[in-house]
C-alpha positions as CSV (number, residue, x, y, z in Angstrom):
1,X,86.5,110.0,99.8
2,X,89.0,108.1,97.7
3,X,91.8,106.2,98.9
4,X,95.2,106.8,97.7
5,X,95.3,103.3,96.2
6,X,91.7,104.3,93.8
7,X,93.5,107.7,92.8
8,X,97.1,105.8,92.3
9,X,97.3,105.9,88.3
10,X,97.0,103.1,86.4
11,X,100.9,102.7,84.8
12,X,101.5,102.8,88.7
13,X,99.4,100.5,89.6
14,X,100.6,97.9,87.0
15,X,104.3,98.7,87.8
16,X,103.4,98.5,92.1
17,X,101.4,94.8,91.2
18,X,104.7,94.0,89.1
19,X,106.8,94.7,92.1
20,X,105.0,92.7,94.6
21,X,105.3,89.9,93.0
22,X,109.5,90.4,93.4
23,X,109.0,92.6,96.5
24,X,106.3,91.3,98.6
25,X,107.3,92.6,101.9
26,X,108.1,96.4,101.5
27,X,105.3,96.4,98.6
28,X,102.1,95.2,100.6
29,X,102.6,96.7,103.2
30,X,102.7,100.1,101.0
31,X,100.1,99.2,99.0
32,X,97.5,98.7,102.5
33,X,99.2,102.3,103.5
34,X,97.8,103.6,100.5
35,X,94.4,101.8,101.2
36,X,94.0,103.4,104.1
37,X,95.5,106.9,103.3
38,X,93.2,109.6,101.7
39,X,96.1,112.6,100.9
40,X,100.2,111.9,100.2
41,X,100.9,114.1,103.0
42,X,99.9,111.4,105.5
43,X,102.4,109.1,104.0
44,X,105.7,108.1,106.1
45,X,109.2,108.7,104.6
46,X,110.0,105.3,104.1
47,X,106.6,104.7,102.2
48,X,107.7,107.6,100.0
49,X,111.1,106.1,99.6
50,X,109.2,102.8,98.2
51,X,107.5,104.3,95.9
52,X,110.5,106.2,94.5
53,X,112.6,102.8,94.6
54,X,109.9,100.9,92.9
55,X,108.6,102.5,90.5
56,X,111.9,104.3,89.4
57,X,111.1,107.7,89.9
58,X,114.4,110.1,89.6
59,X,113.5,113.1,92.2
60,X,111.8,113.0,96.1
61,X,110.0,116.1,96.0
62,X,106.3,117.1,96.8
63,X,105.4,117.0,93.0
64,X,106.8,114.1,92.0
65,X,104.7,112.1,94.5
66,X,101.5,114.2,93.6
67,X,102.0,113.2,89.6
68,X,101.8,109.6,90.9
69,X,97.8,110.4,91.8
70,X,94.6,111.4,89.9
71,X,93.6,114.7,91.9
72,X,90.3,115.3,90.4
73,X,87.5,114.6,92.5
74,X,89.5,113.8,95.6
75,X,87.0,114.9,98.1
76,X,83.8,112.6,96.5
């Protein structure tokens, strides 16, 4: 099964590896969340607030956090 981190999209990716650089704290330690993570449900508030911070997303709801991902073939 994937990891959140192999089903993050590219243009995320980039803009997450960007953002470490500036951001190392609050951005690695995101970034090993989503290594371990398989589905966005299992991620904690403040690692959804990161993500919205960082990569300057306007809205906090379910489907703005599920357009970050590639959703085909989660389960191989």
């Amino acid at each position: 099964m994937k990891t959140l981190y192999d089903r993050l999209k590219p243009e995320y990716k980039t803009l997450l590896d960007q953002e470490a650089e500036k951001f190392p704290f609050s951005t690695n330690l995101l970034m090993s969340n989503l290594k371990t993570m398989h589905f966005y449900v299992d991620l904690r508030y403040g690692d959804i607030a990161i993500l919205i911070n960082h990569l300057n997303l306007k809205e906090y709801n379910p489907l703005t956090i599920d357009n970050l991902f590639n959703n085909e073939n989660t389960i191989s």
